[in-house]
N, C-alpha and C positions, 0 to 999 in steps of 0.2 A: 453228445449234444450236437447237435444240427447247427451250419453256420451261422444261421440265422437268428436259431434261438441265444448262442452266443453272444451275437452281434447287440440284442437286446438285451443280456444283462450288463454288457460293459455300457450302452447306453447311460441305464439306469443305475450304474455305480458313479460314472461321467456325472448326471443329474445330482446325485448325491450330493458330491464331493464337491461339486459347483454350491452346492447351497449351504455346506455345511462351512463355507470358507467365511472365517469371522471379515465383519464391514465393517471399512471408516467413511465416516461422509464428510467430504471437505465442503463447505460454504463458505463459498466466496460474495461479495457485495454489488459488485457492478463492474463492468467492463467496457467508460469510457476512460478509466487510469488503464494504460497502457499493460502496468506490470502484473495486474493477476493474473491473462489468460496468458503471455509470455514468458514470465516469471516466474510466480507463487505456481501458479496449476502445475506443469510440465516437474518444477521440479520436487513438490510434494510429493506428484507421484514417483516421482525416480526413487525419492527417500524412504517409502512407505515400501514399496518395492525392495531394498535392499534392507530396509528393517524388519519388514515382515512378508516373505515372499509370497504367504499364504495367501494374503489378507486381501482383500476385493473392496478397490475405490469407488463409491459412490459419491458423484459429482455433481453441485450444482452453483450456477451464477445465478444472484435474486435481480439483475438490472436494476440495481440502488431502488427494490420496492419492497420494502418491509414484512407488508402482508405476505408477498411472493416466498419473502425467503422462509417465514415459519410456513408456510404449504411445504417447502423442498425438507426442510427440515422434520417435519412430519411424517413426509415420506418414506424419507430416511429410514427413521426409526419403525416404521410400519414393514422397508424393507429388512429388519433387523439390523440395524447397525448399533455398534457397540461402542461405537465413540463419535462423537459429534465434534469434527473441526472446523470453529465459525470464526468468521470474518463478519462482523454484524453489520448491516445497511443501517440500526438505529439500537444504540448501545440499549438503552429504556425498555423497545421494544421488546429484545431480545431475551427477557429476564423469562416471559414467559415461554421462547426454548428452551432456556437451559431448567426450568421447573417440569414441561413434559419431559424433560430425556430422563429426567434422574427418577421419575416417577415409572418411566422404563426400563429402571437398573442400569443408564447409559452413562458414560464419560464424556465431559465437555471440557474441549482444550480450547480458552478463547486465543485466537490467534487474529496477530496487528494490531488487535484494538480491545480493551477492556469493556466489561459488561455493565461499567455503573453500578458495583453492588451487587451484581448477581452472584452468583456462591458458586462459580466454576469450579473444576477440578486443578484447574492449569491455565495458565496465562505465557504465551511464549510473544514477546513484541520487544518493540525499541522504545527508550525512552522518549516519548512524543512531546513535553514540555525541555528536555534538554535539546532535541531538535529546533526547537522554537528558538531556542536560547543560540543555537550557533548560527542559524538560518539569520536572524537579528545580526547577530556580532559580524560576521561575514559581511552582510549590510552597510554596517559601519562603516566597515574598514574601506568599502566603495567609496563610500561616502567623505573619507578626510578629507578636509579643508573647506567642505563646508561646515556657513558656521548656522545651526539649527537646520537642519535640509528638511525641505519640503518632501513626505512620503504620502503615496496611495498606500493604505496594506487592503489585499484580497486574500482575507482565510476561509478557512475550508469550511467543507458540509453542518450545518448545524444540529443535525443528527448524530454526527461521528465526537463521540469522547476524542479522540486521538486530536480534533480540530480544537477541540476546546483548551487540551492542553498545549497545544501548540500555541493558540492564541496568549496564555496566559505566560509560558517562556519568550512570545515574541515581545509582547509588553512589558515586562521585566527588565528587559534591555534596553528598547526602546525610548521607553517613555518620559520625558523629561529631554530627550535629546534631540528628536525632530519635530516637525509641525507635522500634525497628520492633516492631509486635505480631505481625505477621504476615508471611509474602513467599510468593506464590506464581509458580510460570514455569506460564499455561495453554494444554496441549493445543491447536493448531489455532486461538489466536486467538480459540477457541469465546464466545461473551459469555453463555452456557448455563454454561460452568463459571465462567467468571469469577464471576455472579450466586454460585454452588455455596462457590467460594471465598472467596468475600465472607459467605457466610451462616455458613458455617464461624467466620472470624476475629471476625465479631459476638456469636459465641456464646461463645467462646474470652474477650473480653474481657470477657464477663459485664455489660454493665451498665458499665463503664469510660469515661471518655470516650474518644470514638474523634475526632483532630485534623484528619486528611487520610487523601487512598487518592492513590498512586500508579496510576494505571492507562496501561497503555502506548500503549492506540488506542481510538479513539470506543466501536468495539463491545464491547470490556471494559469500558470506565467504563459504558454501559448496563446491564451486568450489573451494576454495583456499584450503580450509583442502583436500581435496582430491589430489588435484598437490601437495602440504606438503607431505600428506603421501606416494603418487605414490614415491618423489623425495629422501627420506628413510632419512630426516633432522630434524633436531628438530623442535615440534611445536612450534612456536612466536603464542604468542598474537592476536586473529584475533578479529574486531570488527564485527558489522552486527545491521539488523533493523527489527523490525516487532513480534518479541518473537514468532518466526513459531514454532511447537510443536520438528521439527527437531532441530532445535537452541539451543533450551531447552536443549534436549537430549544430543547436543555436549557440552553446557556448563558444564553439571551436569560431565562431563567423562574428561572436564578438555582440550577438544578441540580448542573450542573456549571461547574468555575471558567475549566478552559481545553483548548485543542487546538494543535495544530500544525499549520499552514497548509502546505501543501508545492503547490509549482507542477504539478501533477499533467502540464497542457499542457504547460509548457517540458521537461518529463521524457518525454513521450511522444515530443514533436517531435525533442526531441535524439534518442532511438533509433531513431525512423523515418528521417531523416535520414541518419542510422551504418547502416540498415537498404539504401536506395537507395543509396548510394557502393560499399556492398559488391557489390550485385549489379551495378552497374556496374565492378567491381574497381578501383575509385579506393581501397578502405580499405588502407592500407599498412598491413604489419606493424607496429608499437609496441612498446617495453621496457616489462615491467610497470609503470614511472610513469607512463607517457604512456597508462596505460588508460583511466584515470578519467577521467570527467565527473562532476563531483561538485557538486551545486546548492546553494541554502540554503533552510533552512525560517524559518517566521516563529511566534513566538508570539500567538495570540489569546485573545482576552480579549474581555468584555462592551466593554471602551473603545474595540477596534478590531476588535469584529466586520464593520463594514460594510466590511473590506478586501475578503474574499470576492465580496460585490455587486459592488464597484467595478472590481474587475478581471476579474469576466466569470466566477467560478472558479463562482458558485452563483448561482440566480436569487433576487429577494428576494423573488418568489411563490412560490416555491417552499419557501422555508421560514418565512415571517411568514402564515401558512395554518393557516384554522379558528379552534380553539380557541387556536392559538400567535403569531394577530395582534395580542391585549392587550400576550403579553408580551413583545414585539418594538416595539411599540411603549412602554410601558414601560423597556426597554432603550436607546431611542434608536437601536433599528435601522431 
């Protein structure tokens, strides 16, 4: 055989073997929260990787646009993928991916966020109303010694189940305990309108003290510290979720009071994991109790910020950097 004729059949065995590599397609929702394209993506793929070295990631962010995301997920499946890993921009919407996949013989692992009812295969997330619940309690505890403290709360997307039940742990706590001046549910998570919605309730209160803000995830409480500061008032207490490296940085300065640590890794691996069994048809069918993998978050706070460090989840260069080495130092990070 001639070098060249050669050359052309390892080509076409190359071609093959590229196509016959079984696909997961991760969908992700949007990427003004900080953690999917630094966090969830990077380490999905590491996981999928060491679960299934075969296996060929297909990747898509929907920029928190619904329609967009069933177009990627469409594709997906058109490029043959064998497992559908979504992060849903709109739990409702979503019912009708997870109806095309399985009409494709496909696996749907909803990952972060539940589908409202849709008949997944797998559900791998945190508990998002027990978050609510510590995000609140945490609050509180800012809070001793007033007596009924005046709160903003800004929660999340009104699309996202995960805000819904957050809202309903935050009120569970809450309620009965402060005066709320304000509540807003913001649009896509946006920390543009959170800021919007903050400026708003500062205006509203006139000059009132304002005690605490509720805010659901890191990139809303930056919209709120930012209206704080624009609005020239004392900082309150602001809550948030996700331990974004920015979070960090405002906790350590005394900005904001706290976040919620969520194992971002152990959440990625458990679905890459449930991602590899599948394409190996090891995933058994399940009764809707047996769907869940349900994780725990951790409360942070300036006293145990250095958990993050400690367990690999953020580098301490990466956020004890620049101008925010004083106050990290300061902090005792």
């Amino acid at each position: 055989m001639s070098s060249r004729a050669l050359l052309a059949v390892l080509l076409l065995l190359g071609c093959k073997k590229a196509s016959d590599a079984p696909k997961v397609a991760l969908l992700l929702p949007e990427a003004k929260t900080a953690r999917y394209e630094t966090q969830d993506r990077p380490l999905f793929e590491a996981a999928l990787k060491k679960h299934c070295p075969t296996c060929e990631l297909l990747y898509s962010n929907a920029g928190q646009d619904a329609a967009r995301q069933q177009q990627q997920a469409e594709a997906a499946l058109t490029n043959g993928a064998k497992v559908l890993v979504i992060d849903a921009v709109d739990g409702a919407a979503a019912r009708a991916i997870v109806e095309r996949a399985h009409a494709a013989k496909a696996i749907v692992i909803a990952y972060d966020r539940d589908l409202r009812g849709a008949e997944v295969d797998r559900l791998v997330t945190f508990d998002a109303e027990m978050i609510g619940r510590f995000q609140a309690t945490a609050l509180l505890e800012a809070l001793k010694g007033h007596q009924k403290p005046v709160v903003v709360l800004i929660n999340g997307s009104p699309t996202d189940d995960n805000a819904a039940q957050l809202k309903r742990g935050v009120h569970a706590v809450l309620d009965g305990k402060i005066e709320i001046a304000a509540e807003y549910d913001t649009p896509d998570w946006s920390p543009d309108k959170a800021q919007q919605q903050m400026t708003q309730a500062l205006t509203a209160l006139a000059g009132k003290p304002l005690d605490g803000v509720y805010a659901a995830n890191d990139g809303t409480a930056g919209g709120v510290i930012a209206a704080v500061k624009a609005a020239g008032v004392p900082m309150p207490p602001v809550t948030g979720q996700d331990a974004e490296v920015a979070a960090l940085q405002r906790i350590a300065a005394g900005e904001q009071y706290c976040t919620i640590y969520k194992q971002i890794g152990l959440e990625a691996d458990q679905a890459a994991e449930l991602a590899a069994m599948a394409v190996r048809g090891e995933l058994k069918p399940a009764p809707p109790e047996g769907k869940a993998t349900v994780l725990q978050p951790t409360v942070l706070t300036r006293a145990n910020a250095r958990l993050v460090f400690d367990e690999g989840f953020l580098k301490k260069s990466d956020v004890c950097v620049g101008a925010w080495a004083a106050a990290c130092a300061n902090a005792g990070l």
